[in-house]
VOBA-1610 file (N, C-alpha, C; in pm, whole numbers, padded with zeros to 5 digits, always signed):
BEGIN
Unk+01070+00669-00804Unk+00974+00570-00840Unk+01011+00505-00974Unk+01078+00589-01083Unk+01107+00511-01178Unk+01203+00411-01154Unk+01303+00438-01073Unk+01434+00349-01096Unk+01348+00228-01030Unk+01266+00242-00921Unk+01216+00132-00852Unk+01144+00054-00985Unk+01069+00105-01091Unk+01032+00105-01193Unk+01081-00043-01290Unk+01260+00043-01300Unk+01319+00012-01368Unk+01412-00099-01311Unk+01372-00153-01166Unk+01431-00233-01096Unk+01389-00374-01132Unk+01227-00342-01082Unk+01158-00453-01095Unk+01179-00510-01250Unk+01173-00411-01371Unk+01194-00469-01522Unk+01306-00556-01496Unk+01443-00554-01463Unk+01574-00615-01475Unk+01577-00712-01404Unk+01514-00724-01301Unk+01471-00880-01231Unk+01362-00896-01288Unk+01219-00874-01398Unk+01159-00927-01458Unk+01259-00981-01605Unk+01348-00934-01648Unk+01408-00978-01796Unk+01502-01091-01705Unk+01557-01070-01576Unk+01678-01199-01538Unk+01615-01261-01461Unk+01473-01267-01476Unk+01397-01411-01435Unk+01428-01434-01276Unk+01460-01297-01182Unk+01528-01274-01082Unk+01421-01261-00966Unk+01430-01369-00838Unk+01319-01350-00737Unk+01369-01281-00599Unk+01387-01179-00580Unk+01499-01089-00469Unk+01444-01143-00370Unk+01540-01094-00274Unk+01485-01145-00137Unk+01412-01073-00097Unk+01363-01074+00040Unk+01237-01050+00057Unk+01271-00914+00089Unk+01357-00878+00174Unk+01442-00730+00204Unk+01495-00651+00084Unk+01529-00668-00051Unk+01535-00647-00120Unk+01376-00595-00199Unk+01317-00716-00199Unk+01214-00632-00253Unk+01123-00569-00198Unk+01127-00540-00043Unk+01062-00411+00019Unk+01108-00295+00012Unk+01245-00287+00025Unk+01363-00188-00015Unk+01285-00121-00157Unk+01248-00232-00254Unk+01160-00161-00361Unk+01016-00127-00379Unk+01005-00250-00338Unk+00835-00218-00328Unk+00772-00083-00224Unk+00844-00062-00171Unk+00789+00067-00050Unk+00741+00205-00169Unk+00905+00181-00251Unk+00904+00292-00298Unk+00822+00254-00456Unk+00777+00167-00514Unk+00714+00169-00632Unk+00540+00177-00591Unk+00561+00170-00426Unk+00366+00139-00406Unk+00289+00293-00466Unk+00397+00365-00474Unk+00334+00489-00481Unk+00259+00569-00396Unk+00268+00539-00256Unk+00192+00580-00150Unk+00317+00720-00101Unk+00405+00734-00116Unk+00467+00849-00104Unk+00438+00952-00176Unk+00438+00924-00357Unk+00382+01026-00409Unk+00210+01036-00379Unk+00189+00970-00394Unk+00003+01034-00390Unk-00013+01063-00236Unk+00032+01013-00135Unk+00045+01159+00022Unk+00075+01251-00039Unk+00176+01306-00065Unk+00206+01414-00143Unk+00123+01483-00172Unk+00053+01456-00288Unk-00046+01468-00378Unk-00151+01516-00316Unk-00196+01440-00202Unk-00310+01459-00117Unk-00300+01592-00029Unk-00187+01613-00060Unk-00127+01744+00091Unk-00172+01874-00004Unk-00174+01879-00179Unk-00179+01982-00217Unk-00347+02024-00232Unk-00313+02161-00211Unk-00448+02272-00218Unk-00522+02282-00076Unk-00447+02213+00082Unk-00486+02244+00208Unk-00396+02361+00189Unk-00389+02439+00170Unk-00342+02553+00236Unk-00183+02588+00336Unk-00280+02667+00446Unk-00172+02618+00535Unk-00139+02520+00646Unk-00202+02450+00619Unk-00214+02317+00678Unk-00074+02258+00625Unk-00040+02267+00505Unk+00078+02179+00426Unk+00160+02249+00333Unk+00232+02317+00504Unk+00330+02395+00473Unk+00440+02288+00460Unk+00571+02383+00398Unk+00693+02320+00394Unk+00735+02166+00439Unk+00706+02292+00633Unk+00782+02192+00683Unk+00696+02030+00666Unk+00519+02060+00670Unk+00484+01925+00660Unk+00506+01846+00514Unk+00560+01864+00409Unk+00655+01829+00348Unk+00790+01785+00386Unk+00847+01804+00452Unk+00971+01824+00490Unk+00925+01678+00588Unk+00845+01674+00649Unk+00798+01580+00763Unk+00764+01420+00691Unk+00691+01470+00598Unk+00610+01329+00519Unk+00796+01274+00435Unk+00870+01371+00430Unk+00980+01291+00329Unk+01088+01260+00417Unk+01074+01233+00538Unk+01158+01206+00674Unk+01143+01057+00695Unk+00989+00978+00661Unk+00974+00876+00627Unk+00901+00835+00795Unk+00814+00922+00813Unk+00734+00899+00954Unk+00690+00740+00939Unk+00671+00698+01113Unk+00600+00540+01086Unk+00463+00537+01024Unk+00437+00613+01045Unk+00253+00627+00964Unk+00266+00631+00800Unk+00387+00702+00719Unk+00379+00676+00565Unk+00481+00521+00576Unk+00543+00493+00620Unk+00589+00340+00606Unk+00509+00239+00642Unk+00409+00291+00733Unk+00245+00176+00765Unk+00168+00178+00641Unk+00200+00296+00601Unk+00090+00313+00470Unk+00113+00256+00332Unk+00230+00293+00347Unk+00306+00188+00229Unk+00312+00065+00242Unk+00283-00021+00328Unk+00328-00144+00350Unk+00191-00181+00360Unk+00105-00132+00410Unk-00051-00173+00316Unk-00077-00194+00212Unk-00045-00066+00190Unk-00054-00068+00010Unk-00020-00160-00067Unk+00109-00210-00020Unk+00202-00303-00101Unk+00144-00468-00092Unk+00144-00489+00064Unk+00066-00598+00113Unk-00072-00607+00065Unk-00135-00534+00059Unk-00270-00566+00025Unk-00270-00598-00152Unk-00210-00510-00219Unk-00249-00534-00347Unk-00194-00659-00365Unk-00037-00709-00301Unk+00025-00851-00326Unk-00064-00962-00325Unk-00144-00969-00195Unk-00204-01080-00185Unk-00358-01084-00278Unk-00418-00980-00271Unk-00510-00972-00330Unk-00521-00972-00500Unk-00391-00961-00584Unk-00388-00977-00701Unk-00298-01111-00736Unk-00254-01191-00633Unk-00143-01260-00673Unk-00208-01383-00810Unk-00308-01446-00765Unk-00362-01553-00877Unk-00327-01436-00990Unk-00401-01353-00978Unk-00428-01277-01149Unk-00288-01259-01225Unk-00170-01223-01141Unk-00035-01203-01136Unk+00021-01326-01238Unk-00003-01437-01164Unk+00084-01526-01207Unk+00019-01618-01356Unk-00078-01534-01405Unk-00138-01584-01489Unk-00044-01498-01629Unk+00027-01423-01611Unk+00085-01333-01707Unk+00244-01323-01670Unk+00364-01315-01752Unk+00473-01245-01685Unk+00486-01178-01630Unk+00493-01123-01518Unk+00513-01032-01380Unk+00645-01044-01300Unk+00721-00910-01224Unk+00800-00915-01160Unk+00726-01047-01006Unk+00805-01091-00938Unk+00795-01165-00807Unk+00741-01078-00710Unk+00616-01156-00640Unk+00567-01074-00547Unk+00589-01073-00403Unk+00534-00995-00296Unk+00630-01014-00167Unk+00558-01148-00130Unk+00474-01265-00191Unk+00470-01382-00167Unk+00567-01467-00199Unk+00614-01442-00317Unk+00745-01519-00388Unk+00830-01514-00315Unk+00867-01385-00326Unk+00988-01301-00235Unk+00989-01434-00071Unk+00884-01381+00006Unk+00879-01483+00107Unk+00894-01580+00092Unk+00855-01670+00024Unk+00885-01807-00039Unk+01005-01828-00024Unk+01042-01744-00146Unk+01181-01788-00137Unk+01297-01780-00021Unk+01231-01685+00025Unk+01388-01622+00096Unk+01390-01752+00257Unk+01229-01788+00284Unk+01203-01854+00428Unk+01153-01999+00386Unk+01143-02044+00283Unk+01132-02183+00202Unk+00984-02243+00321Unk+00858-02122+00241Unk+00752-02211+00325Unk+00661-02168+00182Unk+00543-02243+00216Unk+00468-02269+00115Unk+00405-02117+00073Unk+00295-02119-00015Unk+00229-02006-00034Unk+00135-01940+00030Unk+00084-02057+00118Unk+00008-02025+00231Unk+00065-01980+00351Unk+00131-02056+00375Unk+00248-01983+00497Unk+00288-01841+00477Unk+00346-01825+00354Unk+00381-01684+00329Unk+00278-01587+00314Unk+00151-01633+00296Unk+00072-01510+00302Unk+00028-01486+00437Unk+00005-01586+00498Unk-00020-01618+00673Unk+00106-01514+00718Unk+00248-01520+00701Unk+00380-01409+00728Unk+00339-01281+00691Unk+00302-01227+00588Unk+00267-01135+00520Unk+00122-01094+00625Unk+00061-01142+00612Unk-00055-01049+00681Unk-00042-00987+00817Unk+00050-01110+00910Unk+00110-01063+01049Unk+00135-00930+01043Unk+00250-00906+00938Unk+00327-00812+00883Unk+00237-00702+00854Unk+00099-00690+00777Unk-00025-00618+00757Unk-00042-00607+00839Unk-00074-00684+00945Unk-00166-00651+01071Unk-00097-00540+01167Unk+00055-00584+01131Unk+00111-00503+01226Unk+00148-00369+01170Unk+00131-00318+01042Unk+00144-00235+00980Unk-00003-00143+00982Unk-00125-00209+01010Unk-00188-00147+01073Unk-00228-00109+01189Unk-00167-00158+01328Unk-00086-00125+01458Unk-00048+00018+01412Unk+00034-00039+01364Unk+00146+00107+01375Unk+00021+00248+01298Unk+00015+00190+01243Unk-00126+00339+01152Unk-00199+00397+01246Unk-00231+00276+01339Unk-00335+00322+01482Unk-00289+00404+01558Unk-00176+00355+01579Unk-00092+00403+01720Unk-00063+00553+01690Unk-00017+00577+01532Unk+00030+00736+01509Unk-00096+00847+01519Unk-00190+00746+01489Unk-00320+00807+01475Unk-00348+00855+01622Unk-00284+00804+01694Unk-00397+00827+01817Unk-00253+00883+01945Unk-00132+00923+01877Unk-00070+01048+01979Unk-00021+01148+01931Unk+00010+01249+02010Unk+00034+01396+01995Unk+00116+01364+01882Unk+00124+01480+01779Unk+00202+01460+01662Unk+00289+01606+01641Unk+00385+01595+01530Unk+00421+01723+01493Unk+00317+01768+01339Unk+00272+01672+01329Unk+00230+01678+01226Unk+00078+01731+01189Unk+00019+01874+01117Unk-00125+01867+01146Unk-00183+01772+01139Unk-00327+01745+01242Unk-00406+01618+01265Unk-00468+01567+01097Unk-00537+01686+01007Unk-00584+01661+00855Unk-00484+01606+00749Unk-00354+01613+00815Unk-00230+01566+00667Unk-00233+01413+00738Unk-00233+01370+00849Unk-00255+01263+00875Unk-00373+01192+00868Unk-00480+01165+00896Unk-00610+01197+00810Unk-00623+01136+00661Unk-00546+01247+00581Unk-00517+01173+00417Unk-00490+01040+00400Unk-00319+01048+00505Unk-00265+00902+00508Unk-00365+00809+00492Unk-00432+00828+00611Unk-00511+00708+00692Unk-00609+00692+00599Unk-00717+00806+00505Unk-00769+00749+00404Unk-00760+00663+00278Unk-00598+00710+00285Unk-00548+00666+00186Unk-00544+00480+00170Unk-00518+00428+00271Unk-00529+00319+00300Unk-00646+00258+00354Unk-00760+00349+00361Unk-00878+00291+00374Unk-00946+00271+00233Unk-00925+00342+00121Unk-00941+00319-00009Unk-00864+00169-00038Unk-00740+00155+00001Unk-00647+00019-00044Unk-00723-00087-00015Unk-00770-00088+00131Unk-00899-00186+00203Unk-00978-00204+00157Unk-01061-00095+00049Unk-01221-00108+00030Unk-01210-00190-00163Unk-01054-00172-00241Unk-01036-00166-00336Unk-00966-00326-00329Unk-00932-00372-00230Unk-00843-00505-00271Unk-00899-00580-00149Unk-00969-00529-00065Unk-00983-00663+00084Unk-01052-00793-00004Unk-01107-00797-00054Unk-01193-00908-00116Unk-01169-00922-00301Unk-01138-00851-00318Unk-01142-00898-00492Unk-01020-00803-00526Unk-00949-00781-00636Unk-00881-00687-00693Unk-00977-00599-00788Unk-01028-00505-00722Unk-01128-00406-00761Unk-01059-00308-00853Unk-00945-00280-00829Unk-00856-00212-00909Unk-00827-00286-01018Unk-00815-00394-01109Unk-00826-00443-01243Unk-00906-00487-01270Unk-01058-00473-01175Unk-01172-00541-01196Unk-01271-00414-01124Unk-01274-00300-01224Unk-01352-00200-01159Unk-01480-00222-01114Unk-01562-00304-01239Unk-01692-00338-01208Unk-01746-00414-01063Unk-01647-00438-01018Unk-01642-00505-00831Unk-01715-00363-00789Unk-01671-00269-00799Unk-01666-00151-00726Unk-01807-00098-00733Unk-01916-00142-00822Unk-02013-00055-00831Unk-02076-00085-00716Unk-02127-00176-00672Unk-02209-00183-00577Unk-02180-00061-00431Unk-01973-00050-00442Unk-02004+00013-00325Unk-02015+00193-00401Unk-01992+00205-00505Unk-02045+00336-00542Unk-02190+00337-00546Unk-02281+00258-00604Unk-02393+00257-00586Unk-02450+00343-00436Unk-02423+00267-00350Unk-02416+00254-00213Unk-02365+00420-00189Unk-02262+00485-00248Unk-02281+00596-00190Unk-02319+00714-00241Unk-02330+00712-00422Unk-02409+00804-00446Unk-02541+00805-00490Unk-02599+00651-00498Unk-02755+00689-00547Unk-02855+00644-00441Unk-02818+00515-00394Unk-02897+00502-00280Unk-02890+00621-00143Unk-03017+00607-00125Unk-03020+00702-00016Unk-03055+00649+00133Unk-02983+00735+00206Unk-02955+00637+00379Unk-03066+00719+00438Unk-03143+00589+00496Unk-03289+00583+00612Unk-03203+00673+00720Unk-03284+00725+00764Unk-03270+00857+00877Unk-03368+00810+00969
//
């Protein structure tokens, strides 16, 4: 994650807009959705043994769906705020550049790309796996947080978005 880190800095100092394969090649790995699965696997027990370690770093389609949410969602959903500051190029730019269509077009490309990245989340979700059913589970929460944190606003640099839906789940109380 650092070098991915340290990628994006050196095309942020050479003013550098990679292609679009290029910067998924990075972005997969800077979304951070590999380490925090991870993360999520510790203190189940034996649920997340070895080998399901061994499984999540094999690069199943369900953590590359998950990552590519991650990545996609925060892109589009922070891009205005982005370009208001120096920032590495986002996978809108990236698209831009690499398929010479507007910004709308490229986010219209990009969401296909979402949509179908949540396909694939479905599909793992719903056959026999090697994998216990709860380590998959995480995944899938994991990217339901990305949904609830960027579908509409960038809630993540704008926490105060978020109260209403915390409100909503720890003080209000649900009619029975």
């Amino acid at each position: 994650m650092a070098n991915g880190y340290m990628q994006e800095a050196k095309w942020l100092k050479e003013k550098y807009t990679a292609t679009f394969d290029e910067y998924m090649e990075n972005a997969l790995v800077t979304s951070g959705y590999y380490s925090v699965s991870a993360m999520t696997f510790s203190r189940m027990g034996n649920v997340a043994n070895l080998d399901a370690f061994e499984w999540l770093s094999s690069n199943p389609k369900i953590r590359v769906a998950s990552e590519k949410i991650g990545r996609f969602t925060d892109d589009i959903s922070t891009y205005e705020f982005e370009r208001k500051r120096e920032h590495v190029a986002t996978a809108i730019d990236c698209y831009m550049k690499q398929f010479g269509v507007s910004k709308e077009q490229a986010v219209e490309g990009i969401n296909i790309m979402l949509s179908d990245a949540w396909k694939d989340m479905n599909q793992e979700l719903m056959r026999p796996h090697s994998c216990p059913f709860p380590l998959l589970m995480r995944i899938f929460n994991l990217c339901r947080v990305v949904d609830v944190f960027y579908r509409y606003q960038d809630c993540y640099t704008h926490p105060e978005f978020l109260k209403e839906h915390i409100v909503s789940l720890f003080i209000e109380d649900i009619p029975i």
